[in-house]
N, C-alpha and C positions, 0 to 999 in steps of 0.2 A: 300377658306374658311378654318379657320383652324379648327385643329380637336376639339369638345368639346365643340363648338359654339352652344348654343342654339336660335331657332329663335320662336318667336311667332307667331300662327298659329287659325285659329278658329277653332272650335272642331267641326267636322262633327255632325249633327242631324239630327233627324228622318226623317225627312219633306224634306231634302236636295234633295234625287229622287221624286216626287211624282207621282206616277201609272199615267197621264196623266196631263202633262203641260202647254194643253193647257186648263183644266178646269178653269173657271172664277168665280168668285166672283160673279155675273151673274146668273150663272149658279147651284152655291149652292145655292142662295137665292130662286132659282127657285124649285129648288126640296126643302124647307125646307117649302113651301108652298102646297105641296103633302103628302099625308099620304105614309106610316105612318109615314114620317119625321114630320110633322107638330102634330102627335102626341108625342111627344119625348119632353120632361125638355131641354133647354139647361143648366139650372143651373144646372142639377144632376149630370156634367161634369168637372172636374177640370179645371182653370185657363190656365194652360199648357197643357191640351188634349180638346180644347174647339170644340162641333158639327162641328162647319162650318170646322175648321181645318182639321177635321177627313172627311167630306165629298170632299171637297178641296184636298188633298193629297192624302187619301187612297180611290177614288171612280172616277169613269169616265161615261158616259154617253155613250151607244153603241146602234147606231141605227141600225137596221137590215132590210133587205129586205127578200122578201119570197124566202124559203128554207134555207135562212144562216145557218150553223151549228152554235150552241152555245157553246155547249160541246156534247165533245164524251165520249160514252160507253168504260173504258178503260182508260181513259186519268188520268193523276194525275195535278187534278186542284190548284191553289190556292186561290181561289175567289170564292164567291158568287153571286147571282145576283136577280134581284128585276125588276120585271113587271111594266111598267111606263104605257105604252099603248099599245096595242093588246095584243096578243095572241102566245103562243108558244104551240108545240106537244111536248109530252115525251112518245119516242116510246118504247113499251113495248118489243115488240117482231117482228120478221118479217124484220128489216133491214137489207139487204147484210152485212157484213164486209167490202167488197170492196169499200162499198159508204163512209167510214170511213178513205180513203188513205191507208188502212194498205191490207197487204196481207196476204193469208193465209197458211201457210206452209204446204208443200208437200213432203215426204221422196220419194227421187230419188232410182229410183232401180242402178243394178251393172252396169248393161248396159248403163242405162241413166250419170250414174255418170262417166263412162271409155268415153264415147261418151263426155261429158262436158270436160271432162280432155282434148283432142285430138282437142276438136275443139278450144280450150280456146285463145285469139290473144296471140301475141308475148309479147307483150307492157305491162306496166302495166295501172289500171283503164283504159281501153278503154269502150266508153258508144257511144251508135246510135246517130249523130248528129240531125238527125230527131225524136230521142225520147225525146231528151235533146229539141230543140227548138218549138217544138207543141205547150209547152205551155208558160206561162211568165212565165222568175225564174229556169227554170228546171222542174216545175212541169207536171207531166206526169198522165194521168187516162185514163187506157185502157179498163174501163168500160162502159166508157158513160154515169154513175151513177153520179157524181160530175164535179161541174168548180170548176174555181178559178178567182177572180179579185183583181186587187190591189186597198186597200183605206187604204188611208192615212198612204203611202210607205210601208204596213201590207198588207202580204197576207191574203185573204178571201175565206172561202170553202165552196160552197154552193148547194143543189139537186140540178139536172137541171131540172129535173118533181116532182113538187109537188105535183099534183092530182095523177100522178103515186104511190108515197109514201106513199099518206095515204090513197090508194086501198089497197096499198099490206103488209101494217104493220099495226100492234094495237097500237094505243097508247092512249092517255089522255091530258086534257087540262090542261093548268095553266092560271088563269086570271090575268086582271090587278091588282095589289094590294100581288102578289103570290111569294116568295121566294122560290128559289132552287139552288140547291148546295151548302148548309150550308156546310152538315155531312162531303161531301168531301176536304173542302175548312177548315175547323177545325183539321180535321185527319189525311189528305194526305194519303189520300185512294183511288181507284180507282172510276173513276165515275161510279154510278152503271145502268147510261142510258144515254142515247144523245138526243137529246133536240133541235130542229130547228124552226124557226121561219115559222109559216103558212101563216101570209101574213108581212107587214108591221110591223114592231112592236121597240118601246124604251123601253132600261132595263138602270138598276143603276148595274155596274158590283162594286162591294168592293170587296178589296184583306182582306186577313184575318184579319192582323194587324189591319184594322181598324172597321172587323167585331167582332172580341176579345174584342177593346175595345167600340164597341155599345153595345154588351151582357153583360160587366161590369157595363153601367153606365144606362144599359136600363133593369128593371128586362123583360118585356114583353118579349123582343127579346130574352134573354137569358133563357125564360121558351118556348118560343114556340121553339129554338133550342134542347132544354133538353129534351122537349114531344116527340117531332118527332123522336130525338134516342131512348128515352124508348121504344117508340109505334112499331117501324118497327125492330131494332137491338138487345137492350138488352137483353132481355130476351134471343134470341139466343145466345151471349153472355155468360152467365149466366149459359147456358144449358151443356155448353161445359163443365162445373165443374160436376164431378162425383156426388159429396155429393149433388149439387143443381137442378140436375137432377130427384132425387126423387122424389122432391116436385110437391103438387099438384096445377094448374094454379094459384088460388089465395094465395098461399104464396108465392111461385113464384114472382108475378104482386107485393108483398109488398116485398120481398126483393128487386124487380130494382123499385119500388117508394124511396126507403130508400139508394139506391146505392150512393155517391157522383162521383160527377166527376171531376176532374185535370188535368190539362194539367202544364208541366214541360222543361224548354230548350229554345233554340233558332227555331222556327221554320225552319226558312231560313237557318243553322248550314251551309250550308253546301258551302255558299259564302264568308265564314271566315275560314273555318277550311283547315289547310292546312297535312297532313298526311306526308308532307316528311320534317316538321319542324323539327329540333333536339332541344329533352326539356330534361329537364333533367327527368327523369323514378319519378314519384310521382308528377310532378306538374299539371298534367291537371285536377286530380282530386281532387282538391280543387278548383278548379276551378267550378265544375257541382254541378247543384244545386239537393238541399238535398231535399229527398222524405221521407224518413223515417229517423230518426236520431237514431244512437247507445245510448243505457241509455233512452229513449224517451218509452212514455208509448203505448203499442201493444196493440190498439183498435179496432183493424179491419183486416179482411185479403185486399192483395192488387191487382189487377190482372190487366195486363198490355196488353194496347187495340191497342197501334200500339208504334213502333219505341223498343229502346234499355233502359235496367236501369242496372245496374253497383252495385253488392252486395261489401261489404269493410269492415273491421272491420279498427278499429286503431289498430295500429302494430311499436312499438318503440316511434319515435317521425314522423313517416308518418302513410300512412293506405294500408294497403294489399289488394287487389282484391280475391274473392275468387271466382266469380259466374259472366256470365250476362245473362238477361233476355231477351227474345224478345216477340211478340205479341201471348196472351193467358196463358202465364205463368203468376203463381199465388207465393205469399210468405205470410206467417205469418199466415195459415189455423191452425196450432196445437195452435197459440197463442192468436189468435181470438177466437179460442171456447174453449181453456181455460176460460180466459175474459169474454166470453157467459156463462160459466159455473159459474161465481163469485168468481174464484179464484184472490187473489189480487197481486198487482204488479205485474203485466204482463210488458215485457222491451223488447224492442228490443235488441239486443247483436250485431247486423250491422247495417249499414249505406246502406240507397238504394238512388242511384242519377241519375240522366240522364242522357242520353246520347244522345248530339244532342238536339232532340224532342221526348217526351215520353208522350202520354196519359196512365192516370190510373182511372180505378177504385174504389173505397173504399167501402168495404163491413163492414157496420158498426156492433160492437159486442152484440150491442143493436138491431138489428134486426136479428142476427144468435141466439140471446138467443129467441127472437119473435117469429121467423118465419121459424126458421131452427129447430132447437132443438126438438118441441114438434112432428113436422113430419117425424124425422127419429130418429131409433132404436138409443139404446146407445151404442152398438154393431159396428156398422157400423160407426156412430162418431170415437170411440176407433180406429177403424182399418185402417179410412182414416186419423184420426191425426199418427198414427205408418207409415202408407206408407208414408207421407212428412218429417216422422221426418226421418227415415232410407234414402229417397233419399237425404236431408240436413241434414244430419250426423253432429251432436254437435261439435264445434269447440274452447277449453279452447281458449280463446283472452283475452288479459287485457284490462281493462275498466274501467274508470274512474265515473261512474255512483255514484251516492249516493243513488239510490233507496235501503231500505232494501230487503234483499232474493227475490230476482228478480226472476222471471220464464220468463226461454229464450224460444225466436219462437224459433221453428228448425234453424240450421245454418249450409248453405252450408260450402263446405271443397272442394277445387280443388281436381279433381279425380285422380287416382292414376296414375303417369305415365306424367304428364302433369305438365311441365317444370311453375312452377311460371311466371318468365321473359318473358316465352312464352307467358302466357298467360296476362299480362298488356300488350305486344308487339301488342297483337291483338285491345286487347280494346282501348288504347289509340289511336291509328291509324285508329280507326273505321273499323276496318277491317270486324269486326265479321257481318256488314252490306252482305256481299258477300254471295251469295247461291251455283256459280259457282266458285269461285276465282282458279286461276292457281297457283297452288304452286310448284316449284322446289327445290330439293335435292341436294344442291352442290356438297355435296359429290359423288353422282352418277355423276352429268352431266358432262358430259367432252367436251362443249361447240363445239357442233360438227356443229348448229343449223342446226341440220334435221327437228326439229319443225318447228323453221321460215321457212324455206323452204316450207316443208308441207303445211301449211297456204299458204302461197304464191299461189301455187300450185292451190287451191281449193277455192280463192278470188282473181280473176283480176290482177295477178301476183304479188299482194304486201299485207303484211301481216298485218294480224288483231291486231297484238301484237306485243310488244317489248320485247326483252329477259333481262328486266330492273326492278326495282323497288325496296323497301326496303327490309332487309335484316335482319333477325335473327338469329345467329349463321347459321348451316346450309340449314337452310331455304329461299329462297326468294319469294317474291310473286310481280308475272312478272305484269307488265302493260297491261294484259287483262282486257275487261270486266267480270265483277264479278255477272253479273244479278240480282242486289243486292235485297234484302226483299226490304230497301224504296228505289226506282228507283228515286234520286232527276232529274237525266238527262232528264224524260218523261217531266217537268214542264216546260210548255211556250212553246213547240214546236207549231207553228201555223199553221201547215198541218196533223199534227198528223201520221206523216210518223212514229216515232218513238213509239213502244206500245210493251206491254208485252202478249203475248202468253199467253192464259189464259190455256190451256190442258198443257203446259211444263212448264211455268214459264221464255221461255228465252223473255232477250227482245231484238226486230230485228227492225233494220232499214229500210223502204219501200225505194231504191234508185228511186223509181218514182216518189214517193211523196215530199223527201229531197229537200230541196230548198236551200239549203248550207250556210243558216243563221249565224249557226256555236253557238245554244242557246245552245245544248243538251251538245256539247263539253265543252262551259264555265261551264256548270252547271255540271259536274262531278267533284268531289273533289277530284277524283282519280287518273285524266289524262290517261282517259283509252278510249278515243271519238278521232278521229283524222280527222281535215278535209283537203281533199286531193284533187290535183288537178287532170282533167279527161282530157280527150284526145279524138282524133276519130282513128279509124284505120289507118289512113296513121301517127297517132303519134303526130299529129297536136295539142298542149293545144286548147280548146274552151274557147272563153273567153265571158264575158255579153258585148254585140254589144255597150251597150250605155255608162257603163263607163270602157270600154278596159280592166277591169280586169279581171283576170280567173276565168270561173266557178268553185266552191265545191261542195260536195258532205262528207257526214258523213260517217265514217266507223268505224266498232268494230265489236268484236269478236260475232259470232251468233251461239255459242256452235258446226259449220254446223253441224245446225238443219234438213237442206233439205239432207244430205248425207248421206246413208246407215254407220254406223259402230262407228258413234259418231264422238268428235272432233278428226279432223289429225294431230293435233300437240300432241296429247299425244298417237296414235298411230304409231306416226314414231318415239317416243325416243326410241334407241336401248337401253338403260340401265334403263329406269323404273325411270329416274328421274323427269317426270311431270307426276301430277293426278291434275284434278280439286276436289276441295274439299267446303262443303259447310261450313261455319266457322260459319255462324250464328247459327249452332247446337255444341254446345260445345261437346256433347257423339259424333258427327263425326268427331271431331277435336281428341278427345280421343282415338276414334279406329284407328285412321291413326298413330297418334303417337308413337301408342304401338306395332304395326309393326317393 
């Protein structure tokens, strides 16, 4: 073909994967005849997003047997799900961890850990072939708490004793007719319980996309979503702000009635986004979408409920990055209750965008003049608008605005010390996602790898990392796991081997539960999951008996969590040039740099 040949092509569309293929036309008509689908307009639907399509593509049908796990306590879901007939538990309190596939980490004393070192095989990944074939798949449960069955070529996790279960835990019912796991399946937040099926029971599992757009074209669904965050979350939310702390329950309860909500990004970001792209420096962010606009009128403060937003002014004929945000941080407090106060033209002076996926809040100035104002001192206003203006220190930017005599929010100012370059190098790369990330000092490292070694050493004689990845002047940040704030790699594992430590924050791999799927791996946008082939003691690869290919097994970095002394690879650099660093806090990135 020669070069410059263009060939025509159909344009990929929504619809082209749908969450289960084998849903029928059948089968939507069928639940369209069940509430509350049957209470639902199909005309309040556009032409091109029509009901049946949305239930058709983004919805499935999941029958369950007693005990099935639905979702786990821990899990980062993407989907909702909806009560068709029987009955589910959502236990409160009282379930093992263990019954969950995950395990629970244990700090090895000196002894234990010189004993593991001594006994460790020759080989690399060697694993018990009797641990490995107990059960189908790899999967392994030394509890006795859970099986597993295959349906429909999908592993299934399920209690083996249900009257055991709901002896020994508390939980609560959901009937037919009951939706759960909105909040999680909107947020990408951790599930905040798990959820098994008590006897028989059919649910309407919807992935988000299509539960996004049922709450667009459906106001019910989108108000009983809205309620249920107000009622259980916001307010704690809310409480986390100094100034709105003060307040007493019912201004409180009217400022999260008067709250908006947004959602901004790609949810999914992170099966596009490729981090070892080369762009040219300024183009990605024109790319994300605008949250607040520079010149654009400051109505409200903004406060950000999960993922990443990206502060910018324009700068020449591009925009500079001066700030980014992650979940709990707030912007535009001095310019919001300016605005509350009646001063006019109130402007933004940056630009806030997402990054990825970002929910926000909007705290309107019309309800901080309401419900804020009359209940705290003017004293105290004064002095929390001075601390956000001194932490975003005023930043002269040129600005195209035509508002007359603007009054700017506060405006961040990269801190002192803190290489510009460096700092778009993070953002654009989504680095700043990372709570752990491995960073190395070229200039120190003199490539001796005592780290990989290390590693080695202390994981199945083969190492959890690569001494690889991109590169900022002297900087690189290696191909570990970065234990990131949003864990995309937790989504869709279907044994839930893979979970975040809720006491540390790392996230670890259960190799008993691992079933070498290999979800976790695609689903990191980092390449920092590697699946790996295992072996038995005589060195022998194990391979699945029925299609002769060799068994996997998931491996990444686990900060060794179980080890006295922290990670070994950053205590065997003899020259101090790897620290893990958490980069989702910019003052941590600040204080290493200044070093």
């Amino acid at each position: 073909m020669k070069a410059g040949t263009e060939v025509a092509v159909a344009r990929p569309r929504r619809w082209d994967a749908p969450l289960d293929a084998r849903m029928r036309s059948l089968d939507v008509d069928h639940l369209l005849r069940l509430p509350p689908f049957s209470h639902i307009d199909p005309q309040s639907f556009p032409d091109s997003l029509p009901l049946h399509g949305i239930l058709r593509n983004d919805a499935r049908i999941v029958r369950c047997l007693p005990g099935d796990l639905i979702v786990r306590e821990g899990d980062y879901g993407h989907s909702a799900f909806l009560i068709l007939l029987g009955q589910v538990r959502v236990v409160l309190a009282g379930l093992d961890p263990a019954a969950l596939g995950r395990q629970t980490p244990r700090k090895l004393t000196w002894w234990e850990a010189l004993q593991k070192n001594w006994r460790r095989p020759r080989l690399p990944e060697v694993r018990s072939e009797k641990r490995v074939t107990e059960q189908p798949h790899g999967f392994h449960d030394e509890t006795g708490l859970i099986g597993q069955r295959i349906e429909d070529d999908q592993p299934r996790i399920f209690l083996m004793d249900v009257p055991r279960a709901l002896e020994s835990t508390r939980t609560v019912i959901l009937h037919k007719g009951e939706l759960f796991g909105e909040l999680a399946a909107l947020t990408r937040s951790p599930r905040t319980a798990t959820v098994f099926a008590e006897g028989e029971a059919t649910l309407v599992e919807i992935r988000w996309q299509g539960l996004r757009d049922l709450m667009r074209y459906t106001p019910a669904i989108r108000e009983h979503v809205e309620r249920i965050y107000r009622e259980n979350s916001l307010q704690v939310h809310l409480r986390e702000t100094p100034l709105l702390a003060q307040l007493p329950p019912g201004a409180l309860a009217a400022v999260a009635d008067a709250t908006e909500f947004s959602s901004h990004g790609q949810f999914d970001w992170n099966e596009t986004f490729d981090p070892s792209a080369r762009r040219r420096r300024g183009d990605a962010i024109v790319e994300e979408p605008i949250i607040a606009e520079e010149g654009s009128a400051c109505d409200g403060a903004l406060l950000v409920r999960s993922g990443f937003a990206r502060v910018s002014v324009r700068h020449g004929h591009g925009h500079r990055t001066l700030a980014y945000l992650g979940r709990g941080q707030a912007l535009g407090w001095a310019g919001a209750l300016a605005a509350a106060k009646g001063e006019p033209h109130v402007t933004w002076p940056h630009s806030l965008r997402a990054l990825g996926y970002v929910d926000v809040l909007k705290i309107p100035s019309e309800a901080i003049a309401r419900h804020v104002l009359p209940h705290v001192g003017a004293k105290a206003i004064d002095d929390f608008a001075a601390r956000e203006t001194r932490q975003w220190a005023p930043v002269v930017a040129p600005s195209t605005s035509t508002v007359p005599s603007p009054i700017p929010c506060p405006l961040p100012e990269p801190p002192a010390g803190v290489d510009q370059a460096w700092l778009e190098f993070l953002v654009e790369r989504r680095l700043i996602n990372g709570q752990q990330a491995m960073v190395i000092d070229l200039e120190r490292c003199t490539r001796c790898d005592d780290c990989v070694r290390a590693c080695a050493a202390t994981h199945d004689n083969n190492p959890r990392f690569t001494r690889e990845g991109p590169r900022h002047g002297a900087w690189q940040i290696a191909h570990a796991c970065m234990h990131c704030v949003d864990p995309v790699c937790m989504i869709g594992c279907p044994t839930g081997a893979i979970g975040r430590d809720i006491a540390s924050g790392v996230v670890r791999i259960n190799d008993n539960s691992c079933i070498g799927c290999g979800t976790c791996g695609m689903s990191c946008p980092y390449d920092n999951i590697r699946m790996v082939e295992i072996r038995d003691s005589a060195g022998s690869l194990l391979i699945d008996g029925q299609s002769q290919q060799p068994l996997l097994k998931a491996t990444k970095c686990d900060l060794c969590a179980d080890l006295p002394g922290g990670p070994a690879c950053q205590r065997a650099c003899p020259h101090d040039a790897l620290v893990r660093l958490n980069l989702s806090s910019l003052d941590a990135v600040t204080q290493w740099v200044r070093k």
